[in-house]
C-alpha positions, 0 to 999 in steps of 0.5 A: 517729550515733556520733563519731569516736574520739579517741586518748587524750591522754597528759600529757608530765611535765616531769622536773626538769633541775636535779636531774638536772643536781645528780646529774652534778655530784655524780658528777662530784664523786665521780669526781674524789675517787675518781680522785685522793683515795681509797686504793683498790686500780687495779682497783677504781677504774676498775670504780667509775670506769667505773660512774659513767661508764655511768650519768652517760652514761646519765642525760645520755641519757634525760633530756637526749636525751629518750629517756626519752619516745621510743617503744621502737623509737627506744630500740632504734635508738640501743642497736643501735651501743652493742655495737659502739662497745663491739668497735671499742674493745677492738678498738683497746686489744687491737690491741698483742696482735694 
């Protein structure tokens, strides 16, 4: 007599928030000194402003949102409105050209 097949048990590693949440704290540090401190050319803070932004939200995503665990398709479904919040804002900041 043979037994069922049991699915493979995966272990859920606890990531550690309190170091995820030292990270946003230092971005949001970084941000704060490079919107008001540092003699940079316009352009080149909001790149750096805007990279710092798209990786605190994506850190706030994975780790907070537990999309890092999710499988794949529930990832897809929360990047297919991503592209188009993306239109609706340079929708909204073109719009004076229009």
């Amino acid at each position: 007599m043979t037994t069922p097949s049991t699915p493979a048990q995966t272990t859920h590693v606890r990531p550690n928030y309190m170091l995820i949440w030292l990270y946003l704290f230092v971005m949001t540090i970084a941000e704060v000194l490079l919107a008001f401190e540092l003699p940079v050319s316009r352009n080149l803070k909001l790149i750096l402003l805007l990279i710092l932004a798209i990786w605190k939200a994506m850190l706030v995503a994975l780790f907070f949102m537990h999309l890092k665990f999710e499988r794949w398709r529930l990832r897809v479904v929360f990047m297919i409105p991503l592209p188009l919040a993306a239109i609706l804002v340079l929708a909204v900041i073109t719009e004076k050209l229009w």
